[in-house]
C-alpha positions in Angstrom: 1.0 -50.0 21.9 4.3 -52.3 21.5 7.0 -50.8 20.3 8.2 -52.0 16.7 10.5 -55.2 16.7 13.0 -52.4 15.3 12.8 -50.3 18.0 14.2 -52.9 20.5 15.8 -51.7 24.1 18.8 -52.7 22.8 18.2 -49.5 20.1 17.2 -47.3 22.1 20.4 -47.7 24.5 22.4 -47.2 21.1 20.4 -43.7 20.9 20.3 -42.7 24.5 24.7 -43.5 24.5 24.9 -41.1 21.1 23.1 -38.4 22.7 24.0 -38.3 26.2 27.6 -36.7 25.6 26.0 -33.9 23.7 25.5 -30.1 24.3 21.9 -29.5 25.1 22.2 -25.8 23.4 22.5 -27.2 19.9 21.9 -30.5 18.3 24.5 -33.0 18.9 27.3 -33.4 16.0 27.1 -37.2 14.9 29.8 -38.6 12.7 28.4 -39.7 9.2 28.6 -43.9 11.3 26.8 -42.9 13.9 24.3 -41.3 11.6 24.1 -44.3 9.4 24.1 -46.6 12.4 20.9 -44.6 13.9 19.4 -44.5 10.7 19.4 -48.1 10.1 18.4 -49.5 13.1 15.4 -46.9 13.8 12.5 -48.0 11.4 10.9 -45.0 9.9 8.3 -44.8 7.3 9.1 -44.3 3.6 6.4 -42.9 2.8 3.3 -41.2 4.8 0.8 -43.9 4.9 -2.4 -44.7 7.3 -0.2 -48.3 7.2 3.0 -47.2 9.5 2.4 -47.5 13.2 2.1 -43.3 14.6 5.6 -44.6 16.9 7.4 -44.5 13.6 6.5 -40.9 12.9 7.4 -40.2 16.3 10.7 -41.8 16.4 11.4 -39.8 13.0 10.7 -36.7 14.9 13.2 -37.7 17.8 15.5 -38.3 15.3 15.2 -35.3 13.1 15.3 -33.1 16.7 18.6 -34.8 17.9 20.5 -34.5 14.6 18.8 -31.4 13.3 17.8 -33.0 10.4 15.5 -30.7 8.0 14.7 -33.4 5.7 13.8 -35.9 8.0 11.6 -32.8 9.7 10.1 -31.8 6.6 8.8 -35.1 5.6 6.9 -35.0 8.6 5.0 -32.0 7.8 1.7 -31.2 5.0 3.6 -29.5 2.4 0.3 -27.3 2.2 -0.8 -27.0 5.9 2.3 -26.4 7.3 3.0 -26.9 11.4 2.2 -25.0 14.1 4.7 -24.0 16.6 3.0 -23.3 20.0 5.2 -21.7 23.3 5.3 -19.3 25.8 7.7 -17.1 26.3 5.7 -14.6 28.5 2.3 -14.8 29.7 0.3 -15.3 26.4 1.0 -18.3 24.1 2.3 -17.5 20.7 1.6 -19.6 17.7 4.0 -19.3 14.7 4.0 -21.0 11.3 7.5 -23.6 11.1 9.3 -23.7 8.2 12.4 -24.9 9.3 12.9 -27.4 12.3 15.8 -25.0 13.6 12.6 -22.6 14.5 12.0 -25.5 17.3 15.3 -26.4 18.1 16.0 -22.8 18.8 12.9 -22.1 20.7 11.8 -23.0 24.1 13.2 -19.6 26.3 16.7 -20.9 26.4 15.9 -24.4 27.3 16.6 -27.2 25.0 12.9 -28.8 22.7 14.9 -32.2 23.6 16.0 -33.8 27.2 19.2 -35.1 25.3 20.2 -36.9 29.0 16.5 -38.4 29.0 16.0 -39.8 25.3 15.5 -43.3 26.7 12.3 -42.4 28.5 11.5 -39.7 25.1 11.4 -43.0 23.0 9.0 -45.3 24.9 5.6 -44.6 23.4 2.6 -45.9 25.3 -0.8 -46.1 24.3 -3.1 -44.9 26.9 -4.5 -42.2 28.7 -2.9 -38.9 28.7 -1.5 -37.7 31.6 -3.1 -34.4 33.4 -1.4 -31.5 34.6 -0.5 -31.6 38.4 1.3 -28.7 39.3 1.4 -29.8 42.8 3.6 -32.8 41.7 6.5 -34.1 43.0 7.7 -35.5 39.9 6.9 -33.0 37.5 4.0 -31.0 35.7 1.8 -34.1 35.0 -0.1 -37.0 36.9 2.6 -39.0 35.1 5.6 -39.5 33.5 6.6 -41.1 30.0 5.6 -40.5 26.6 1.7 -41.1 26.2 -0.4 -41.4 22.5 -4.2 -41.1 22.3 -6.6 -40.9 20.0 -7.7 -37.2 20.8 -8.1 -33.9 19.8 -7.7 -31.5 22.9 -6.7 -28.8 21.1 -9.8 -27.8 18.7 -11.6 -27.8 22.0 -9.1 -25.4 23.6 -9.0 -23.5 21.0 -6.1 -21.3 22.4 -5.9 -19.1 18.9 -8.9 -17.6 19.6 -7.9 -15.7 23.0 -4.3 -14.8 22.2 -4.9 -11.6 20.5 -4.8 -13.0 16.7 -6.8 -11.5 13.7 -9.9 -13.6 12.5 -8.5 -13.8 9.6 -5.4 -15.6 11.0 -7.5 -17.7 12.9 -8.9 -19.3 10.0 -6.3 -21.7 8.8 -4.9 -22.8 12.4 -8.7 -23.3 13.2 -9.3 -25.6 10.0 -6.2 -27.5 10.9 -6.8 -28.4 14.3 -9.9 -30.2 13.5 -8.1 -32.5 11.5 -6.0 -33.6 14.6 -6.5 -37.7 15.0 -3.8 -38.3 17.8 -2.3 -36.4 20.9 1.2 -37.1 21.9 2.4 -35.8 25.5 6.0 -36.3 26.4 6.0 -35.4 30.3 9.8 -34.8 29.6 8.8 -31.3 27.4 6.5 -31.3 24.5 3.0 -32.2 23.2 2.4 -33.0 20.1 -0.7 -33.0 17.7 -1.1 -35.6 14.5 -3.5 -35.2 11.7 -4.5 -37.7 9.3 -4.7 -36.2 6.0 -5.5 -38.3 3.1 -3.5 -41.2 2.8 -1.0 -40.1 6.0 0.2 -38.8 9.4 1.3 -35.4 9.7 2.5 -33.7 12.6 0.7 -30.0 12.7 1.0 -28.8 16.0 4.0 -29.2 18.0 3.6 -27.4 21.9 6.9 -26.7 23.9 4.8 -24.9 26.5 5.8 -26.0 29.9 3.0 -26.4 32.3 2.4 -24.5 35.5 4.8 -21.1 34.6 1.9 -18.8 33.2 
């Protein structure tokens, strides 16, 4: 996939020098000009269409995780379905409803959603083949690194809901959803994420901050 004439290098140094400074604990505190100037020059989608490239809904995530942004957040997410917040803080996977993107910022057992020092390498998306999980890697958890989309559904085959101790009647929705999942998007840096196309638009339902190799 090539990147958006928007989302030049040139942008994504602007980004990468906003964030780098920042706290990792908590979102960083942009001034209302930085905000504006971020907002600008990062092209995001008005409105959820099958029409915007999925790096635009991506780069609105990034965004809305850097500045904490709920609205930018919440535009990313079926006001009916909801998203699905996967992690691990012990040995069994827990998957929790979000209804607020602090619920992600503030998750992750202490360690920060978002590689602040590493958003350069968050914002390159390429179209290819996911990476696999190598936990005898030198360079990290995957076969590897970057930010990866394809047009996959590996979680309804997974189907991790269904052997972490969850009711059948709880089941039932998270199931429905994860069928609907068009695109996978692995960031080797600390997240997966899941896209579904629902009518006429992307929506992001799944979001997994697991990291690989600690069960």
């Amino acid at each position: 996939m090539k990147t958006n004439g928007h989302l030049s290098l040139s942008i994504f140094t602007v980004i990468a020098l906003l964030l780098a400074s920042c706290q990792v604990e908590h979102p960083p505190n942009f001034s209302d000009k930085d905000l504006e100037r971020v907002a600008v020059e990062v092209a995001e989608p008005e409105e959820q269409t099958n029409d915007h490239p999925i790096e635009q809904y991506y780069h609105q995530l990034i965004k809305a995780l850097a500045t904490g942004d709920s609205t930018d957040f919440n535009r990313l997410v079926h006001p009916e379905f909801g998203c699905y917040l996967i992690e691990s803080p012990g040995a069994i996977p827990i998957i929790t409803r979000v209804t607020n993107i602090e619920m992600i910022i503030q998750s992750g057992a202490g360690r920060p959603v978002l590689d602040f020092s590493s958003i350069l390498r968050s914002l390159e998306l390429k179209e290819e083949v996911l990476p696999v999980v190598d936990c005898d890697s030198p360079d990290g958890f995957y076969t590897k690194s970057g930010t990866f989309v394809q047009d996959i559904n590996t979680l309804a085959e997974l189907k991790i809901w269904e052997h972490i101790g969850l009711k059948d009647t709880d089941q039932v929705p998270i199931s429905k959803l994860a069928k609907t999942v068009k695109k996978t998007i692995v960031n080797t840096l600390g997240f997966t994420l899941y896209f579904s196309q629902i009518n006429e638009g992307w929506y992001l339902t799944f979001f997994d901050i697991r990291i690989p190799c600690t069960a």
